[in-house]
N, C-alpha and C positions, 0 to 999 in steps of 0.2 A: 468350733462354734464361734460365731461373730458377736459381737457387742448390738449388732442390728438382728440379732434372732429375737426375735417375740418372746417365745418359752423361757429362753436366758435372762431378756429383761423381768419376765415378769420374777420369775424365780428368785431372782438377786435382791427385788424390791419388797416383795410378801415373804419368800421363805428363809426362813434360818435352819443350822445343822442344830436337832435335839435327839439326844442319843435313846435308843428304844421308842419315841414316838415314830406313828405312820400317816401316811395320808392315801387313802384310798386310788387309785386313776381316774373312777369318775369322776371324784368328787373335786381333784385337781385341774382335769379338765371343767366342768362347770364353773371353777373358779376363774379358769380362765379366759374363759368365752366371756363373766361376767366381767373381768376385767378391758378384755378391747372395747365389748360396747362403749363400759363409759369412757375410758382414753379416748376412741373414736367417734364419738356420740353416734356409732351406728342404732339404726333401728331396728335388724331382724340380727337373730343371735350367730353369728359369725360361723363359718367352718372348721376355724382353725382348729389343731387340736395342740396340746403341748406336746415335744421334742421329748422324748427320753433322755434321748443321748444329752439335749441340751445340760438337763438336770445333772444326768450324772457328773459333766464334765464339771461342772461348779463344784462340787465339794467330792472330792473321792469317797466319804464316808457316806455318803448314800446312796442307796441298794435299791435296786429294782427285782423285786422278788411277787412271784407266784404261789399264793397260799392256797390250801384249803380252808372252805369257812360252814361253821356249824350252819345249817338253816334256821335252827331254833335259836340258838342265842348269838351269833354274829361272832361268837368268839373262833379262834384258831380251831380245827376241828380236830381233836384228841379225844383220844377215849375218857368217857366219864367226862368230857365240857360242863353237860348239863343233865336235868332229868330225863329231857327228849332223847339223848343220845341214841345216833341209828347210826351204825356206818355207813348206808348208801347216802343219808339223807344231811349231804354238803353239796356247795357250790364253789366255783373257783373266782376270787380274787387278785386283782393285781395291784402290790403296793408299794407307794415310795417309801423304805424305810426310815431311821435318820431324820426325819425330815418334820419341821413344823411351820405354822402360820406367825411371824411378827405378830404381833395382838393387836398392833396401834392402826398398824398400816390396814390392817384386817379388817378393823372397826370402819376404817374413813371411806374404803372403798365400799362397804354393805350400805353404810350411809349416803355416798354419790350414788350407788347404786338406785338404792329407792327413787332418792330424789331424781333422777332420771326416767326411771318406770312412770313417776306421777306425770311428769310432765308430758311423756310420751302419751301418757291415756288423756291428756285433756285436750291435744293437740288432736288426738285423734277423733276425741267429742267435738272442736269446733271443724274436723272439717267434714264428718260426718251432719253437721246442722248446715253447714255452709247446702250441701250438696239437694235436702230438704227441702 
């Protein structure tokens, strides 16, 4: 992995090694997309997706693992999770284990974030009136 991979930088910047936390793939990816927008002030939401490999290579201690997940309550699917418990009725997840959000840097990007969105909708209200 290079120091110019995307995945690498973003990973290095938002996430830290926390032992027993996970972070879901979507929800990683999502995060990631939300993050070139604003570095790039792109306006439609990017293709990229995060690097696996990138992630792993950063910290050996996190795991890229393949779970079963209850449908009814999201938890790991074991017998007896919950009251719903059914054995067919899970779905499969893929998670970075190890793995969590800085909090601060977390915070600043949801906040550029926004501020981003707003401006993108009002840019898009005057040029929708321009057109009028």
């Amino acid at each position: 992995m290079t120091k110019d991979d995307r995945s690498y930088n973003y990973i290095t910047i938002h996430c830290q090694y926390e032992e027993g936390n996970y972070i879901s793939l979507p929800e990683l990816n999502k995060r990631f997309k939300e993050y070139l927008m604003v570095k790039y002030n792109l306006e439609r939401i990017p293709r990229d997706s995060i690097n696996i490999n990138s992630i792993l290579a950063i910290d050996k201690r996190f795991v890229h693992r393949r779970v079963h997940i209850c449908k009814h309550c999201h938890n790991i699917h074991l017998k007896g999770c919950c009251n719903n418990y059914n054995r067919i009725e899970r779905t499969t997840s893929v998670r970075i284990i190890n793995i969590g959000y800085k909090q601060q840097m977390d915070d600043h990007l949801h906040e550029t974030l926004n501020q981003t969105c707003i401006a993108l909708e009002d840019l898009k209200l005057e040029n929708k009136q321009v057109r009028e």
